[in-house]
C-alpha positions as CSV (number, residue, x, y, z in Angstrom):
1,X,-2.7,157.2,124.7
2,X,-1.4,160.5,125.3
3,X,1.3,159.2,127.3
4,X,2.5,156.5,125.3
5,X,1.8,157.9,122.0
6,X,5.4,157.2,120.2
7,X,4.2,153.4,121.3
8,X,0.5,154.0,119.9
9,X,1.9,155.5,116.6
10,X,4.0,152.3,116.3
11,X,1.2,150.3,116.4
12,X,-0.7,151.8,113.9
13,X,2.1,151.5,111.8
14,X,2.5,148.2,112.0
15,X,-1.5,147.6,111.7
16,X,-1.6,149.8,108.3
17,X,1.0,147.3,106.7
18,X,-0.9,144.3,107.6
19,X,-4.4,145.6,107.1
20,X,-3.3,147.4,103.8
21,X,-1.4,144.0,102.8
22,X,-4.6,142.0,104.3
23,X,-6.8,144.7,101.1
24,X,-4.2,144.6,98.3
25,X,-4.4,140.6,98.3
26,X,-8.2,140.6,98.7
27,X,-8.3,139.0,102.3
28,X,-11.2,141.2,102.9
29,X,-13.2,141.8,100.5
30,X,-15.8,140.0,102.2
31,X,-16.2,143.2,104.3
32,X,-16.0,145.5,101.6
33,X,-14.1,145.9,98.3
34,X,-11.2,147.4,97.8
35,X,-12.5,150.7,97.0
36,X,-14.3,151.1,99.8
37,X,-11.0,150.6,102.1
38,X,-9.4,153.1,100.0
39,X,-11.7,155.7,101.0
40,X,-11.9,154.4,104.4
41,X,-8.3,154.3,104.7
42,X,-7.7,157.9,103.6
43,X,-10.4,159.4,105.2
44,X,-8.9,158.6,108.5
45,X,-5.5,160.4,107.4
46,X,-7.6,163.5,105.7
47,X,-9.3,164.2,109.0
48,X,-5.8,164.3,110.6
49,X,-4.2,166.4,108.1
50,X,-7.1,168.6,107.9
51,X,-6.8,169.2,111.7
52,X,-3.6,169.6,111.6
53,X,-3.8,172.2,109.0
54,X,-6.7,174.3,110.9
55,X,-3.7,174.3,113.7
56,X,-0.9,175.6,111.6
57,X,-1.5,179.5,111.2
58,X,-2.6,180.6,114.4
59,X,0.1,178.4,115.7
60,X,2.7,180.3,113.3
61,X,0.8,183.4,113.5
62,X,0.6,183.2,117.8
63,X,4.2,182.3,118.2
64,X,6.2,184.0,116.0
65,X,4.5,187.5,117.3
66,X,4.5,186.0,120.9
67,X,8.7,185.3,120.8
68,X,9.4,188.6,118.7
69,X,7.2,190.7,121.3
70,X,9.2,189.1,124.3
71,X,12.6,189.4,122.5
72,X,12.6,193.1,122.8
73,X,15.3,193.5,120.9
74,X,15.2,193.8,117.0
75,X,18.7,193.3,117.1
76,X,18.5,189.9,118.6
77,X,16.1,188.9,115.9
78,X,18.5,189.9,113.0
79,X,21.3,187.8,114.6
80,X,19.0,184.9,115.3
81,X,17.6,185.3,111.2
82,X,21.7,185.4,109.9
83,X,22.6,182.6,111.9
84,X,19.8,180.6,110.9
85,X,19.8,181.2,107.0
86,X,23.9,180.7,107.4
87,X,23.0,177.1,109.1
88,X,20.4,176.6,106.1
89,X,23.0,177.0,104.1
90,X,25.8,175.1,104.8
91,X,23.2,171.9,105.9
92,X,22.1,172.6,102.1
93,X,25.8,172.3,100.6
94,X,25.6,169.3,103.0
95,X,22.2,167.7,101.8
96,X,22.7,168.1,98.1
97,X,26.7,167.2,98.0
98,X,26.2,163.9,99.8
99,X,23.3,163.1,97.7
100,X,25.5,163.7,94.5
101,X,27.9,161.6,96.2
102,X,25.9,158.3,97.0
103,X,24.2,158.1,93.3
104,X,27.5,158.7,92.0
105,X,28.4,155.3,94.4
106,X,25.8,153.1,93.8
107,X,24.6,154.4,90.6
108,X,21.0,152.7,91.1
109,X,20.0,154.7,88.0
110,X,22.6,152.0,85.4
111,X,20.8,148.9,83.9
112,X,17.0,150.6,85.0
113,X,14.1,149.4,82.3
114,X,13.1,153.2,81.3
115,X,11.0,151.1,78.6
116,X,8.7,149.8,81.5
117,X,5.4,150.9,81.8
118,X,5.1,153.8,84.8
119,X,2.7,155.7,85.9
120,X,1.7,159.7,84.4
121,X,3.5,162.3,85.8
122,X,0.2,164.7,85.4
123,X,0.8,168.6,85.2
124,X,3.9,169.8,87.2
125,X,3.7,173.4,88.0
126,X,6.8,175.5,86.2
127,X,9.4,176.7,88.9
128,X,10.4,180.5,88.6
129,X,12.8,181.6,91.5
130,X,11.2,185.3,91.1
131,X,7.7,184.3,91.3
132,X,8.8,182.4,94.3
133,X,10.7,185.8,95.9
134,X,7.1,188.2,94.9
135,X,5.1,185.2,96.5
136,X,6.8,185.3,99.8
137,X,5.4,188.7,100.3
138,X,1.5,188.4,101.1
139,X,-0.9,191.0,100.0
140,X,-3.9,189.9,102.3
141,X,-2.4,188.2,105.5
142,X,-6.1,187.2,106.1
143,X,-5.7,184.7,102.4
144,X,-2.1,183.8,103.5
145,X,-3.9,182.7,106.7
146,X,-6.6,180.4,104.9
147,X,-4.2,179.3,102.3
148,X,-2.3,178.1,105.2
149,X,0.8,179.8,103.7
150,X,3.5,179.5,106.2
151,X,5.6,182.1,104.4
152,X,3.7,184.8,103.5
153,X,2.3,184.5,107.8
154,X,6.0,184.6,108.7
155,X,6.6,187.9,107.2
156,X,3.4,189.4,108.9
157,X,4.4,188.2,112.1
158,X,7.6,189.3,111.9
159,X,6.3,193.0,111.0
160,X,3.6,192.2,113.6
161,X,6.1,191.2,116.3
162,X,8.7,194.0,115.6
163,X,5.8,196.3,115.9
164,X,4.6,195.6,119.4
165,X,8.3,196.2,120.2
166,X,8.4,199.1,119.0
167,X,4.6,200.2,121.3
168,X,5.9,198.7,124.3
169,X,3.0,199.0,127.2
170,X,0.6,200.0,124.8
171,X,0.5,196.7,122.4
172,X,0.8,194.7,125.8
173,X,-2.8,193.4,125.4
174,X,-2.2,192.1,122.0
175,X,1.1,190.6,123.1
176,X,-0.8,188.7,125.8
177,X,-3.5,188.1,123.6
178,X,-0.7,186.1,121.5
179,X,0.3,184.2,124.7
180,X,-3.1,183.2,125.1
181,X,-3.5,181.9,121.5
182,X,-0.6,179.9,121.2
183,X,-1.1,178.5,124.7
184,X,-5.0,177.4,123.6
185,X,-3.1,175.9,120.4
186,X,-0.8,173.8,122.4
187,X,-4.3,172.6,124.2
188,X,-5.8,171.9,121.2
189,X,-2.7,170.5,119.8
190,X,-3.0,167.8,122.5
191,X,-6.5,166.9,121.7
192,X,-5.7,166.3,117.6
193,X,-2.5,164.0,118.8
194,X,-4.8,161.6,120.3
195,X,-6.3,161.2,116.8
196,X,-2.7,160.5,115.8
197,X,-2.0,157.0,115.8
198,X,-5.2,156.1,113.7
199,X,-4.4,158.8,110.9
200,X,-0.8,157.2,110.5
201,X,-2.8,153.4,110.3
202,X,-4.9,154.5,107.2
203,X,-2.0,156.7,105.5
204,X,0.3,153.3,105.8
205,X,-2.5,151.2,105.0
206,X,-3.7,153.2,101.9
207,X,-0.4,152.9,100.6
208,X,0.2,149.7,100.9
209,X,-4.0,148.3,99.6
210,X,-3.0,150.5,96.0
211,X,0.8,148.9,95.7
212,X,1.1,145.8,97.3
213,X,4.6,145.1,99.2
214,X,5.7,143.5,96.0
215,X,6.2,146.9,95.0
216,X,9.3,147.7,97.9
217,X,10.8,144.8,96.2
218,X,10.8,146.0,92.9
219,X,12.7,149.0,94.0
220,X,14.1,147.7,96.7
221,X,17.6,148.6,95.8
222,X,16.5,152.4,94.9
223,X,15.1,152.2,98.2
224,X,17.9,150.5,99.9
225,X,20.2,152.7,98.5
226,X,18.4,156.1,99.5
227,X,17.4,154.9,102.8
228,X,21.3,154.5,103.7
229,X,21.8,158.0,102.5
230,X,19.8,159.6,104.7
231,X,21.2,157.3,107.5
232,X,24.4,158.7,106.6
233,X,22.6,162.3,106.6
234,X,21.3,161.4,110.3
235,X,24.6,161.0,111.2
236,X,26.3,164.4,109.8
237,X,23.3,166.3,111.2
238,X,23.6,164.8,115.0
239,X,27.0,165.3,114.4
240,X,27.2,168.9,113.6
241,X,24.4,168.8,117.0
242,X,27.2,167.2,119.2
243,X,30.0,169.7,118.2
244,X,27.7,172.4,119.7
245,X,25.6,170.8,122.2
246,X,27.6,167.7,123.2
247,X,25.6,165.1,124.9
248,X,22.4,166.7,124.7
249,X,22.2,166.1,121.2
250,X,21.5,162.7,121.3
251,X,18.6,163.7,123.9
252,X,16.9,165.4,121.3
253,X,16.1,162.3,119.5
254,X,14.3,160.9,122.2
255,X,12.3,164.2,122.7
256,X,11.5,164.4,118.5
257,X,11.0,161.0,117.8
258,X,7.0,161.7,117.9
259,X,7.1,164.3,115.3
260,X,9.7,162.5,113.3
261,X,7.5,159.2,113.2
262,X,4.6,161.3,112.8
263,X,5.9,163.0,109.4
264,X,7.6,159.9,108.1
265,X,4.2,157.8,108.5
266,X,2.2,160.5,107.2
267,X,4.9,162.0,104.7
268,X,3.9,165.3,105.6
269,X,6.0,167.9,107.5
270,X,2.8,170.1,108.4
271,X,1.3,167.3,110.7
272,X,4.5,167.0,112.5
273,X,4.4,170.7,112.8
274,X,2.7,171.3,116.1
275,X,3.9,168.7,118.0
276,X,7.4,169.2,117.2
277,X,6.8,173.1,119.0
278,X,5.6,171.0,122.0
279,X,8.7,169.0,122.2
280,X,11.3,171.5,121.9
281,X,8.8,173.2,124.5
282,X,10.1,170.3,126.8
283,X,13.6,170.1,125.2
284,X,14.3,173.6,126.9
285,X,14.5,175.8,123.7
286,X,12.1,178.6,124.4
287,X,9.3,179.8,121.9
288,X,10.9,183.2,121.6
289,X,13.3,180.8,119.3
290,X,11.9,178.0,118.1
291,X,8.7,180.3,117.2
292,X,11.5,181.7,114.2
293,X,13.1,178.9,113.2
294,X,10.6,176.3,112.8
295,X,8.6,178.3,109.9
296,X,11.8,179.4,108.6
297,X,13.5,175.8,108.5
298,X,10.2,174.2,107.2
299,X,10.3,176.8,104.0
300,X,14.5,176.8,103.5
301,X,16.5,173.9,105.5
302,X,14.2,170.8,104.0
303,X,17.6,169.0,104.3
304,X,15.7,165.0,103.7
305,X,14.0,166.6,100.2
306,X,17.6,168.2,98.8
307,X,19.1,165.3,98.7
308,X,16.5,163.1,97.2
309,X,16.3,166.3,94.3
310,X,19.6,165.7,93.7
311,X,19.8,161.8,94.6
312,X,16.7,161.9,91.8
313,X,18.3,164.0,89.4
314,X,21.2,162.0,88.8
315,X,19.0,158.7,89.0
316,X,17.2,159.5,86.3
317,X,20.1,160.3,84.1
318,X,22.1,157.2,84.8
319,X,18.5,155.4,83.5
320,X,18.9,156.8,79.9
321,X,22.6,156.4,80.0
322,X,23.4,159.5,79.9
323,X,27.2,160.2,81.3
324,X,27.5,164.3,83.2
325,X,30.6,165.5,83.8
326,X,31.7,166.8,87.4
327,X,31.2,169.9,86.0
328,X,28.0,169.6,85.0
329,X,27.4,168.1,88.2
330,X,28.2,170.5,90.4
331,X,26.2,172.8,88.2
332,X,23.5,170.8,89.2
333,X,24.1,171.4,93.1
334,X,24.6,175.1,92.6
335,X,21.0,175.2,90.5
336,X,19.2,172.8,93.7
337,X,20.7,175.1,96.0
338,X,18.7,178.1,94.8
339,X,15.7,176.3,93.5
340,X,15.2,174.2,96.5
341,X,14.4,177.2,98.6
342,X,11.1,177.6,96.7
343,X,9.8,174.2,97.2
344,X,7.3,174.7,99.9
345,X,5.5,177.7,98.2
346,X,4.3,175.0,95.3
347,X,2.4,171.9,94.6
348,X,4.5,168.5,94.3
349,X,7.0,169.9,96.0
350,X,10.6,168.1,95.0
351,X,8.9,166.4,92.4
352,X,8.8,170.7,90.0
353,X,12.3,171.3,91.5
354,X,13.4,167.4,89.5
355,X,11.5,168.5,87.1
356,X,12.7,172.2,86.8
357,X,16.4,170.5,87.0
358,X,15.8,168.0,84.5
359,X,14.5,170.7,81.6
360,X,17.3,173.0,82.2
361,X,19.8,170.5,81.8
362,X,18.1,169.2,78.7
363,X,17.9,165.8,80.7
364,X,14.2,163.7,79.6
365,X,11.8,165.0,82.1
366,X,9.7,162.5,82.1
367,X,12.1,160.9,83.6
368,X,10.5,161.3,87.0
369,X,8.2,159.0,86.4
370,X,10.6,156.0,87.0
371,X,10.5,157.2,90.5
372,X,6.6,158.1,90.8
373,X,5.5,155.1,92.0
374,X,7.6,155.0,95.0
375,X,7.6,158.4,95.6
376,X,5.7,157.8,98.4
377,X,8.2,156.0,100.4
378,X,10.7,157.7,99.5
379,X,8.8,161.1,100.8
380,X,8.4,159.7,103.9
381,X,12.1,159.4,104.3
382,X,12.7,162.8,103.4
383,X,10.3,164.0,104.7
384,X,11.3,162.9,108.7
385,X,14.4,164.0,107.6
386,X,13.7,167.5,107.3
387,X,11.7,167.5,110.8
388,X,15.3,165.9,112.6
389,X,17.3,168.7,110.3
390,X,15.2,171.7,111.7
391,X,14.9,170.1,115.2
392,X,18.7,170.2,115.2
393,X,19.1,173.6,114.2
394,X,16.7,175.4,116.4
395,X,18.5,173.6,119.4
396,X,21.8,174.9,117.3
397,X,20.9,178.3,117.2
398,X,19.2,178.2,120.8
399,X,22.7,177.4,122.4
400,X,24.8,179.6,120.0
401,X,22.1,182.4,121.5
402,X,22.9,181.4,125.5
403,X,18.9,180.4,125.8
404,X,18.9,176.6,126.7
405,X,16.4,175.9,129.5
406,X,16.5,172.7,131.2
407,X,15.2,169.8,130.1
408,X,11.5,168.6,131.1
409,X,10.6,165.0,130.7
410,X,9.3,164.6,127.1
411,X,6.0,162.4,128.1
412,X,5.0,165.7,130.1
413,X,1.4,166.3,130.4
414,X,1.9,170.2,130.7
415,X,2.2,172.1,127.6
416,X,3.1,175.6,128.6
417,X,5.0,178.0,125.6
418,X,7.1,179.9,127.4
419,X,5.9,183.7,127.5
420,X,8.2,186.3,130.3
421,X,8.9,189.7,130.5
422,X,11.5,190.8,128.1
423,X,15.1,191.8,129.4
424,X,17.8,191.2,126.2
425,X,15.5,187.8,125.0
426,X,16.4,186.4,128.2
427,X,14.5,187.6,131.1
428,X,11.9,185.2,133.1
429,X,13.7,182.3,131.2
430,X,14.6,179.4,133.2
431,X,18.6,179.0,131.7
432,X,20.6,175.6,132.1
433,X,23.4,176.6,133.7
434,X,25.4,173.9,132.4
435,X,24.2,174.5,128.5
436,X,25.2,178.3,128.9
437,X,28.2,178.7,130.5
């Protein structure tokens, strides 16, 4: 399974939709009722997710102190950090702009029902930009650790990793004490994968026992509609990959499609999280980089979830009929671009950035639930979509920085996180001649 697990994750897709199809129209309720599936169903996806998530700070923690230790130069760090929130940016602009532009286009929102019965929104957590800017600051890096809050661990480690810079020889044994963790990650990384394909079978099937396929068709155009825009953001992102890395932008698809099919099936960007270190690992982008930009991308370049805020946004007001001026519109962008960069610091995610939108627009918040039931799918979109955005701009920043290694076949058994002595970031690094030149 390891080595065929893009194949084995297929499968288990496939399986969830007929098995969750087989539930929702009673086929086997023989075995057990539908309830009981349900549980089944999700309990193989919590275990994953829960795995996952025991993974995710010492992974974070490990690496980010690990690359910043071996950079040796707190210069290099600062460059790295400016060119990566400049890319976040700009792919931000991109994200929310092109989502403007396609429900604008299609208008899916004109002619919807908003009379039709939908399902409760429940409690949406208020959005406030400055609670979001105090919260990124931990006060206990041991509670940022158990909360799993990749933020508030990025700042330590960057402290942390600047730190052991600054000792030289005399933090060396923590420094290698950080290889050693993140390498026993990567090992135990490898063990959770295997569990992999059966977590994305019950997430798929739990989805589809509660809804029923009838529901895709019911929104099918929503869904058509959306699914094409983020097609269309595919192809801007790999794009902007090409104009820097030429034809080895397209090879990074082939090395991320695992984590990509792993956070679209499970709609969650944290399970794709360690996997996605293995195969830039294997890509040739060292961990000295990818070790920054991963936590940052996952908290501020969400490209997949910016557009469907704004694709959302604008949904929902075509529903009640309600005309916005371009002006109001781009209003709209320049309020997603700052709000957006607090989504992963609170529950329900883009759903309290719509919602945070919608109020200060004076646009009917309980609008969003028109989209509720769907959200689902739709977050699985988005959701592989911000794993392909941040893959593309660690390689980005990688070959802006002259640190490309060469590639190593992606169904690799090894899993070995770079960790050399430091000469200017580069030392004991393996470059790609023809990526540097």
């Amino acid at each position: 399974m390891s080595k065929h697990l893009t194949a084995s994750i297929m499968v288990g897709m496939v399986l969830g939709i007929v098995v969750g199809w087989m539930v929702n129209q009673g086929l086997l309720s023989g075995l057990a009722d539908a309830e009981h599936w349900a549980r089944f169903f999700q309990m193989l996806s919590t275990i994953f997710l829960n795995l996952i998530k025991m993974l995710v700070a010492p992974l974070v923690l490990a690496t980010i102190v690990s690359g910043l230790a071996h950079m040796a130069d707190s210069s290099a760090v600062g460059r790295i950090g400016f060119r990566a929130i400049l890319w976040f940016i700009v792919a931000s602009l991109i994200s929310i702009s092109l989502g403007l532009v396609m429900v604008n286009l299609f208008q899916p929102g004109v002619g919807v029902d908003v009379a039709a019965p939908t399902q409760a929104i429940g409690e949406v957590k208020k959005l406030d930009f400055y609670e979001f800017i105090e919260h990124v600051f931990p006060k206990n890096v041991v509670g940022a650790m158990a909360d799993n809050n990749v933020l508030q661990i990025l700042v330590f480690a960057l402290f942390a990793g600047v730190g052991l810079t600054a000792l030289r020889e005399r933090g060396a044994p923590l420094v290698r004490a950080a290889d050693t963790l993140a390498e026993l990650m990567l090992e135990i990384t490898g063990y959770v994968m295997r569990f992999a394909p059966f977590a994305v079978f019950g997430a798929l099937a739990n989805v589809v026992a509660k809804n029923g396929l009838g529901i895709l068709g019911t929104y099918a155009v929503l869904l058509g509609e959306f699914y094409l825009a983020l097609v269309i953001l595919w192809a801007i992102l790999l794009f902007a990959g090409w104009v820097v890395l030429r034809g080895r932008a397209f090879q990074l698809v082939r090395y991320v499609r695992q984590p990509v099919l792993i956070a679209f099936s499970t709609a969650s960007s944290e399970a794709a999280m360690p996997r996605l270190f293995e195969q830039l690992d294997r890509f040739g982008i060292p961990r000295r980089i990818s070790g920054l930009m991963i936590p940052l991308g996952y908290s501020f370049n969400l490209d997949g979830s910016m557009m469907y805020a704004s694709f959302a946004t604008i949904f929902i007001a075509q529903a009640y009929g309600i005309e916005l001026s371009l002006g109001t519109q781009i209003a709209i962008l320049l309020t997603l671009m700052i709000s957006s960069k607090g989504i992963a610091a609170v529950p329900r995610a883009s759903l309290v950035v719509i919602a945070a939108t919608l109020a200060m627009f004076d646009l009917p918040a309980e609008g969003i639930a028109l989209v509720l039931a769907i959200d689902q799918f739709l977050d699985m979109g988005r959701t592989a979509t911000n794993v392909l955005g941040n893959a593309v701009a660690t390689s980005v920043i990688t070959k802006w920085e002259g640190m490309l290694q060469p590639m190593r076949d992606p169904e690799a058994d090894e899993d070995i996180a770079p960790s050399h002595t430091p000469e200017e970031g580069r030392q004991g690094l393996t470059l790609d001649p023809a990526a540097n030149p």
